[in-house]
C-alpha positions as CSV (number, residue, x, y, z in Angstrom):
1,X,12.3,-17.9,2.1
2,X,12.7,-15.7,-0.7
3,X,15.2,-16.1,-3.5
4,X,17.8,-13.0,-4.3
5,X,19.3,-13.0,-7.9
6,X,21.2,-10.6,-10.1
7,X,19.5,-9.0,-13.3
8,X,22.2,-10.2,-14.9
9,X,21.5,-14.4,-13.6
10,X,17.9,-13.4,-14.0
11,X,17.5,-12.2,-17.7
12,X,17.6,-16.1,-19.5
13,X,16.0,-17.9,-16.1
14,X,13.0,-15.7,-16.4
15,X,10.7,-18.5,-17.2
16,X,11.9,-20.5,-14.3
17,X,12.0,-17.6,-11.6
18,X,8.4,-16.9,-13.1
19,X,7.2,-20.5,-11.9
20,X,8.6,-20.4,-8.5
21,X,6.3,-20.4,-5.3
22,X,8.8,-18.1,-3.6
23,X,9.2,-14.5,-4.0
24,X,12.2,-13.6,-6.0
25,X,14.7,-10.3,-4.8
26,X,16.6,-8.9,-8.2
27,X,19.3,-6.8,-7.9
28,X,21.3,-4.3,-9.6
29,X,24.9,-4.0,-8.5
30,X,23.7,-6.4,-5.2
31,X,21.4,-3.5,-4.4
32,X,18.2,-5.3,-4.2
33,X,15.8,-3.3,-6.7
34,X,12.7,-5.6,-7.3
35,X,10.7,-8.0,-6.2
36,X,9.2,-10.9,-8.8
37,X,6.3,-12.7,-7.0
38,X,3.7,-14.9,-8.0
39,X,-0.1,-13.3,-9.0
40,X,-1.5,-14.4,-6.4
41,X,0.5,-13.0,-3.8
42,X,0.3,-9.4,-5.7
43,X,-3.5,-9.4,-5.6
44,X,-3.4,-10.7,-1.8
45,X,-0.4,-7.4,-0.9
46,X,-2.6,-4.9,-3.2
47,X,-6.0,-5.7,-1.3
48,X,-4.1,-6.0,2.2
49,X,-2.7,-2.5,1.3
50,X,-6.1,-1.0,0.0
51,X,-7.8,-2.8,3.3
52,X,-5.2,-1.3,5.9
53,X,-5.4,2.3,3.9
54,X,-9.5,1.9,4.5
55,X,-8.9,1.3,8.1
56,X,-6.2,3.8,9.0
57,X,-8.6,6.2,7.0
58,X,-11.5,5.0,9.6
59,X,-9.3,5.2,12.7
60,X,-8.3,9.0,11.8
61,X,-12.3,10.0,10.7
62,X,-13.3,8.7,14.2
63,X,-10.5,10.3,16.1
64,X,-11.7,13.6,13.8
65,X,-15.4,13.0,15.1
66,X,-14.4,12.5,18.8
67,X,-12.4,15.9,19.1
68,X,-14.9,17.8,16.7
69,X,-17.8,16.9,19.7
70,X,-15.8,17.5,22.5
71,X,-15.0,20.6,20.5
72,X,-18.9,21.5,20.0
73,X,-19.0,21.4,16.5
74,X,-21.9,19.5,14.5
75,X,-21.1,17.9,11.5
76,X,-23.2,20.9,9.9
77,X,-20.2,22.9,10.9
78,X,-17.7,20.6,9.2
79,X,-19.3,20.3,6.0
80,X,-19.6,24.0,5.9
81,X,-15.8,24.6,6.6
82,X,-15.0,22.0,3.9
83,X,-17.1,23.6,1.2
84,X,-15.6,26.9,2.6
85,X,-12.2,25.5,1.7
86,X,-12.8,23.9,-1.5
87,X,-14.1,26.8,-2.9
88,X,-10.3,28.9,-2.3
């Protein structure tokens, strides 16, 4: 369970909001405008994000592929239309 503070209560218990093991909600005028959590945790969200980005990414190319052969066109004719388009 996460902890939610004003940035007013937060300011002199930095230290101490630093060393907690639960993530830590700061708000504004109650509207909750951060989130304070532990190095660990960041790296873990940041490589789930990158990871789900790399699969979505996969799912879409696949999906791309699939239509593009029921379509007729070789992968010839997609890089061609790409460089086609990159050079506008």
């Amino acid at each position: 369970m996460e902890t939610i503070i004003g940035i007013n209560e937060a300011r002199p218990r930095l230290s101490s909001l630093i060393d907690s093991d639960r993530p830590v909600i700061i708000t504004v005028n109650s509207e909750p405008k951060s989130v304070l959590v532990n190095y660990e945790e960041y790296l873990r969200l940041k490589n789930a994000d990158k990871y789900n980005k790399q699969l979505i990414l996969k799912s879409s190319l696949n999906k791309f592929r699939v239509r593009a052969k029921e379509s007729g066109l070789t992968e010839k004719d997609v890089e061609e239309e790409i460089d086609a388009f990159r050079t506008y």
